[in-house]
C-alpha positions in Angstrom: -19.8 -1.4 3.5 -17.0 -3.9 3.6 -15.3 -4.7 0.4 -16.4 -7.7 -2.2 -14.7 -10.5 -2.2 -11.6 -10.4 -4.6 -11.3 -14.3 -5.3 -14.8 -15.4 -5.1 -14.6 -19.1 -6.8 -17.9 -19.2 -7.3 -20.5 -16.3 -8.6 -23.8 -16.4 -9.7 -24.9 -13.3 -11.3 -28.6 -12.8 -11.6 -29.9 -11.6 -15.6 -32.5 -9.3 -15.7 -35.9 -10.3 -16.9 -36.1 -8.8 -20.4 -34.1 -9.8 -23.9 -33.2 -5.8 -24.1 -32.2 -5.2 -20.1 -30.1 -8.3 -20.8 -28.3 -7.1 -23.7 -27.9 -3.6 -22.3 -26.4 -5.6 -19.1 -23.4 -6.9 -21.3 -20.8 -4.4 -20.5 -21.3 -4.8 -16.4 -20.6 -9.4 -17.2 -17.9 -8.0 -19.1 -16.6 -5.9 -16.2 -17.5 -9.0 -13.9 -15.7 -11.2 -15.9 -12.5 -8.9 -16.3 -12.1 -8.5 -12.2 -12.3 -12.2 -11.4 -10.8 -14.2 -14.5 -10.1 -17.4 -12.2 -13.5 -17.3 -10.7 -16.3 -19.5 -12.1 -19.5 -17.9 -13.4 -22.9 -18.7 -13.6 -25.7 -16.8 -14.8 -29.3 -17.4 -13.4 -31.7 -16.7 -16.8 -35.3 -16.7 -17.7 -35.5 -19.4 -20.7 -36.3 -16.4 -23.3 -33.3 -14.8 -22.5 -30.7 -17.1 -22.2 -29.4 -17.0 -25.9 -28.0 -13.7 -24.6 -25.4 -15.1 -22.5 -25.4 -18.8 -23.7 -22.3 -18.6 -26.2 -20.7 -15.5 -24.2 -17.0 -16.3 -23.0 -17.7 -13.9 -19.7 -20.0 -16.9 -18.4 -19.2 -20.2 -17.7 -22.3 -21.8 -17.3 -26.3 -21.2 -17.4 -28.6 -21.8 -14.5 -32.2 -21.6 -16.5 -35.0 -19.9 -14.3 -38.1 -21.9 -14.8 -40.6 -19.0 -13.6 -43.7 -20.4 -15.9 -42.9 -24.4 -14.6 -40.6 -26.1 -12.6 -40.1 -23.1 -10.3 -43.4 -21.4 -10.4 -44.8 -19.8 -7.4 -43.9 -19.5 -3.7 -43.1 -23.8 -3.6 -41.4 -23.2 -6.9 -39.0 -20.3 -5.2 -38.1 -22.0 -2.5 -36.7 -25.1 -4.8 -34.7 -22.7 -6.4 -33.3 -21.4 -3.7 -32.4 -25.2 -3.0 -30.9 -26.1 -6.0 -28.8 -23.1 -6.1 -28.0 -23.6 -2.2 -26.4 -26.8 -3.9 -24.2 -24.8 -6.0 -21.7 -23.3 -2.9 -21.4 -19.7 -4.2 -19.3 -17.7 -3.0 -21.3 -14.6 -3.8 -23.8 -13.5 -5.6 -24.0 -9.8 -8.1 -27.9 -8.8 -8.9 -28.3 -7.0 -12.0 -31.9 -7.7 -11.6 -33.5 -5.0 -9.3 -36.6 -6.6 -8.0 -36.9 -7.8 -4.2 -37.5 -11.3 -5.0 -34.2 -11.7 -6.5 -32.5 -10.7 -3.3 -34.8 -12.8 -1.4 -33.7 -16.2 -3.4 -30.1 -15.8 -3.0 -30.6 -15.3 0.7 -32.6 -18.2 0.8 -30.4 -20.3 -0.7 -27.6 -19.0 1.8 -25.5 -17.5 -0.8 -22.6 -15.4 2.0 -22.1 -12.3 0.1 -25.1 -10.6 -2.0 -24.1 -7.5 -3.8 -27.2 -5.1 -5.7 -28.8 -2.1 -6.3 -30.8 -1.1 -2.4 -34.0 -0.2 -4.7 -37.1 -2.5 -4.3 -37.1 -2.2 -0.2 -34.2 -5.2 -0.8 -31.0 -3.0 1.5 -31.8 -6.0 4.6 -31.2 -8.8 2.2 -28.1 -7.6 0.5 -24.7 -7.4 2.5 -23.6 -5.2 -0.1 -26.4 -2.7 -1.3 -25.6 0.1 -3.9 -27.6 3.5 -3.8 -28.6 4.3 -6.8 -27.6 7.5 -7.9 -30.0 10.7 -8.7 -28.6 11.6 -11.8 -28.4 8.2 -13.1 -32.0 8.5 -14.7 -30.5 11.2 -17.1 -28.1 8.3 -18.4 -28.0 5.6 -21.2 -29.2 2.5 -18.7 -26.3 0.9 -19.9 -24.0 3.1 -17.2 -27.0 2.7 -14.7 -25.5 -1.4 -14.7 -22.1 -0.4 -14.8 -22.2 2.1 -12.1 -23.8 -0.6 -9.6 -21.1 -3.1 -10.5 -18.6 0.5 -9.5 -20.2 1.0 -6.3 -18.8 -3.0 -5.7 -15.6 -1.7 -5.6 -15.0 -3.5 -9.1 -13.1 -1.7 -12.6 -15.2 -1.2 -15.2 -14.9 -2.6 -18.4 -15.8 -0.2 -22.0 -19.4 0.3 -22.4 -20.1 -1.4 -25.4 -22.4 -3.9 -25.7 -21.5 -7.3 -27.2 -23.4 -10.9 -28.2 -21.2 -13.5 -28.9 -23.0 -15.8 -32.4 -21.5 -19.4 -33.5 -20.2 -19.3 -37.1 -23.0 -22.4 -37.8 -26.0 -20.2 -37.0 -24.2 -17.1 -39.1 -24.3 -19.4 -41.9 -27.4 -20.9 -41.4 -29.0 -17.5 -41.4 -27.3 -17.1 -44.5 -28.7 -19.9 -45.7 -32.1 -19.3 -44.8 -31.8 -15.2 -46.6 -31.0 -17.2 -50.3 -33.4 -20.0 -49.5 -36.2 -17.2 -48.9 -35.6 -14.6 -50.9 -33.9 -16.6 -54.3 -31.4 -14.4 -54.2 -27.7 -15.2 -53.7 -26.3 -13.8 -50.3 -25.1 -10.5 -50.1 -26.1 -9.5 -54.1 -28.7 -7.4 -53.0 -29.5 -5.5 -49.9 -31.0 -6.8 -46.8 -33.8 -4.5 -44.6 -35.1 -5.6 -41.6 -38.6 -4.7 -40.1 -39.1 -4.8 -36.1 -43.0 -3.5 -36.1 -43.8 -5.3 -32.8 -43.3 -3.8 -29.0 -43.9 -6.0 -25.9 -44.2 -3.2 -23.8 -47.5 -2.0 -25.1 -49.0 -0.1 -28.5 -47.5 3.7 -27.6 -44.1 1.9 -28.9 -44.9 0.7 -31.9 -45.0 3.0 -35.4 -48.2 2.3 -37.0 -48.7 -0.7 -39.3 -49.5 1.3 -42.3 -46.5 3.3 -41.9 -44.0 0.1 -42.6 -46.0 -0.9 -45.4 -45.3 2.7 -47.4 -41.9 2.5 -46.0 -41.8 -1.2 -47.7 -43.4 -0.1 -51.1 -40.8 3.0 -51.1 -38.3 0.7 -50.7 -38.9 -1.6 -52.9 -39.5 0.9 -55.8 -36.2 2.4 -55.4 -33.7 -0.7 -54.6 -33.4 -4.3 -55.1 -33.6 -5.1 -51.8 -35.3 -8.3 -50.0 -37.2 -7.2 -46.2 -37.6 -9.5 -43.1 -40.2 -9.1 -40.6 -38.8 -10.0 -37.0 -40.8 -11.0 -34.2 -42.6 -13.4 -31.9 -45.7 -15.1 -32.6 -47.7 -11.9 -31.2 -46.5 -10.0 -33.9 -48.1 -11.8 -36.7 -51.0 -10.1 -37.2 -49.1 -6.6 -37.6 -46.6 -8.6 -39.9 -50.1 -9.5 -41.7 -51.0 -6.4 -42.4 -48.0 -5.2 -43.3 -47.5 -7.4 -46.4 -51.2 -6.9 -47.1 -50.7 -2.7 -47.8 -47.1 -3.1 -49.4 -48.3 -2.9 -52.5 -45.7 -4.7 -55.5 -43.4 -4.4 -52.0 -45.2 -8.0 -50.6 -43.6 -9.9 -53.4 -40.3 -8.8 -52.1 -41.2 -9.6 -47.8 -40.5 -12.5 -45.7 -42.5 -12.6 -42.8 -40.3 -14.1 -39.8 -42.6 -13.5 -37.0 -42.9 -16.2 -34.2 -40.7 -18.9 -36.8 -36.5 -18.5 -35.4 -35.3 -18.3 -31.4 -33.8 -15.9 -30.4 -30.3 -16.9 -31.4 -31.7 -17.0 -34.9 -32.6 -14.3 -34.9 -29.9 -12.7 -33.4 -27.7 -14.0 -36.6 -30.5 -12.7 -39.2 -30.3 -9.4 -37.9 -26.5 -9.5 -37.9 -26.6 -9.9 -41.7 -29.0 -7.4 -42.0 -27.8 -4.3 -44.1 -30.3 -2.2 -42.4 -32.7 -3.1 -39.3 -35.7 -0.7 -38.8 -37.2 -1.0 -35.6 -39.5 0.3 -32.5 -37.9 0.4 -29.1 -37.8 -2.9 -28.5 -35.5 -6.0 -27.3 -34.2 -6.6 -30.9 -33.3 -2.9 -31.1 -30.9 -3.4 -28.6 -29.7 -6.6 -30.1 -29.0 -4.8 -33.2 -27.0 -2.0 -31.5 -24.9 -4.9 -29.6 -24.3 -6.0 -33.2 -23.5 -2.7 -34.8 -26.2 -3.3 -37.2 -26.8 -0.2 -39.3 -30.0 1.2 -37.8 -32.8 3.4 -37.5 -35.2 3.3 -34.6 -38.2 4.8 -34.1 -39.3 6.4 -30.7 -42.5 7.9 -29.5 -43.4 7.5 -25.4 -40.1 5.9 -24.3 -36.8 7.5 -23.6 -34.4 7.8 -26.3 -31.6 9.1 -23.9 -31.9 6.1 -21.2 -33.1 3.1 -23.5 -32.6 4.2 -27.1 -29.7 1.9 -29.1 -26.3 2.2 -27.7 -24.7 2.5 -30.8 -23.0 5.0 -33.5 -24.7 3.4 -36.4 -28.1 3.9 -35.1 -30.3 7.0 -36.5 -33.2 8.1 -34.1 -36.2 9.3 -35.4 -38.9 11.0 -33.4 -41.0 13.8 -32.9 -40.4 16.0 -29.4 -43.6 17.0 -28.4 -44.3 18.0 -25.2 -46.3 14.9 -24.0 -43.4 13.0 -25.1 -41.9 10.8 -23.8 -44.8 10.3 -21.6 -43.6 6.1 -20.7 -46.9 4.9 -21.0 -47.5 1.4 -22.8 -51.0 3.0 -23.8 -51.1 6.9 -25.4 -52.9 9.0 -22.3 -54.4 11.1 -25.1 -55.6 8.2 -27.2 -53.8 10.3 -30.5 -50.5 8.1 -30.6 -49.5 11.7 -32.3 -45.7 11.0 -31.1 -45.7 8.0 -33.4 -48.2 8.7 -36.3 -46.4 12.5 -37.4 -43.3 10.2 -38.3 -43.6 9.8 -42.2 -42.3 6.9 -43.9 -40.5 9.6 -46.0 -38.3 10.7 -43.0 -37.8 6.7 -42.2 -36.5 5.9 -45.7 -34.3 9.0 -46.2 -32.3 7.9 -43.2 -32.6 4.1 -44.8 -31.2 4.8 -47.8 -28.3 7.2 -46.3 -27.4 4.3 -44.2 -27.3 1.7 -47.4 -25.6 4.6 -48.9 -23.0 5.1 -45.8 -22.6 1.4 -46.0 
């Protein structure tokens, strides 16, 4: 393979699809960014996503992917391709594995196209990566890094990062005493992450945050926030409905902030509690004191990519079985995690803090 370019002026790098692929993504733009300082950056995004990279210093510029409108479908590609074609990169690094994303950069003509070989892409990159075998039994987070390697670039320290504008810390701030009537930072601040896009097998059972709420509430001061999107509500729902005294005490956030908003609220959070989701690896890159809750995913490859995260779950053989919906139909992986276990790591982490 001949070598990458080593003073591109122009690169676009393509974002994965998904809020926690993106954040996991952060240390390969860092090691990007820290091989061509001089060069200009621009990151191709899906709307939901941008918020990751939109205030980060490694990119220079957004380039928003309009998948559900402007850019939907084959006719909807192909002006893409033509609008990007407009741009004059010089090259192009695809952190997003999929075939189509190799086929847009070399439909918009971009010279030099660098990526993973996976997705039956090798004859539209001129510089494909194997992916290694033994990259599966890795944190994902070196499965980025080790593609941006095989580039021929340095890499940067693994840690994540999400760069947040001092307005939105405070506004979050704002919104935690106008919520909860309590002045900032007098009494402790727990956030709830019940919801899971992937599918039900990731997601602890309703009931169980509502005892871990009452317990919570009978034994600190604390004020909880339910994160979200708008499909979350009706967990959120029932949450607050079996908390007991505990309701008094929750605000339900689901489907009400973006995702930079939220990104600040959980930065102020003195403890987040949360399935494996995209907000778990938001609270990582934010070194948010955590415990996460795994049943059929992987805690080695996609659990939080932190040392202030607590894992809980139960190793069972079926587990983790990466299914969005439990084979056995007994969700056993999630339900034989108490909400006693939860809030003895809680409260050691309030107490650490």
């Amino acid at each position: 393979m001949k070598s990458f370019p080593q003073h591109p002026k122009k690169i676009l790098i393509r974002s994965t699809n998904w809020i926690g692929d993106a954040v996991i993504t952060t240390p390969a733009v860092r090691t990007i960014r820290e091989n061509f300082p001089e060069s200009e950056i621009t990151m191709l995004v899906h709307p939901w996503v941008s918020d990751i990279f939109r205030y980060s210093p490694r990119v220079d510029q957004l380039f928003i992917y309009e998948k559900k409108g402007l850019h939907q479908g084959l006719k909807g590609m192909l002006r893409l391709a033509g609008e990007l074609r407009l741009q004059q990169f010089d090259c192009a690094i695809l952190l997003q594995n999929a075939f189509e994303a190799a086929l847009i950069t070399r439909v918009a003509g971009i010279p030099v196209r660098g990526g993973y070989t996976t997705d039956a892409r090798s004859l539209l990159l001129t510089h494909g990566v194997d992916k290694e075998p033994d990259i599966i039994k890795k944190h994902q987070v070196h499965y980025y890094q080790r593609m941006v390697r095989g580039l021929g670039l340095r890499t940067s320290p693994n840690e994540l990062e999400l760069f947040i504008p001092g307005d939105q810390i405070d506004a979050a701030k704002r919104l935690i005493e106008k919520r909860t009537g309590v002045q900032y930072g007098d009494v402790p601040l727990i956030g709830f992450n019940p919801g899971a896009a992937f599918g039900p097998a990731k997601r602890w059972p309703p009931e169980k945050y509502a005892e871990l709420a009452d317990m919570i509430c009978r034994r600190t001061d604390a004020r909880i926030v339910i994160f979200g999107s708008g499909a979350d509500r009706e967990t959120a729902a029932e949450i607050i409905a079996h908390a007991g005294k505990a309701k008094d005490r929750m605000i339900d956030l689901t489907g009400s902030t973006s995702l930079i908003e939220a990104m600040a609220l959980i930065g102020e959070c003195s403890v987040f509690v949360t399935n494996d989701s995209g907000l778990m690896h938001v609270g990582a890159a934010l070194h948010t004191p955590m415990v996460a809750i795994f049943g059929s995913t992987d805690h080695v490859a996609t659990g939080p990519y932190s040392d202030n995260a607590t894992v809980i779950r139960k190793p069972l053989p079926c587990s983790p079985c990466k299914k969005t919906h439990c084979p056995e139909k007994h969700f056993q992986c999630m339900k034989l995690i108490s909400s006693a276990e939860v809030f003895t790591a809680v409260t050691q982490l309030l107490e650490s803090a």
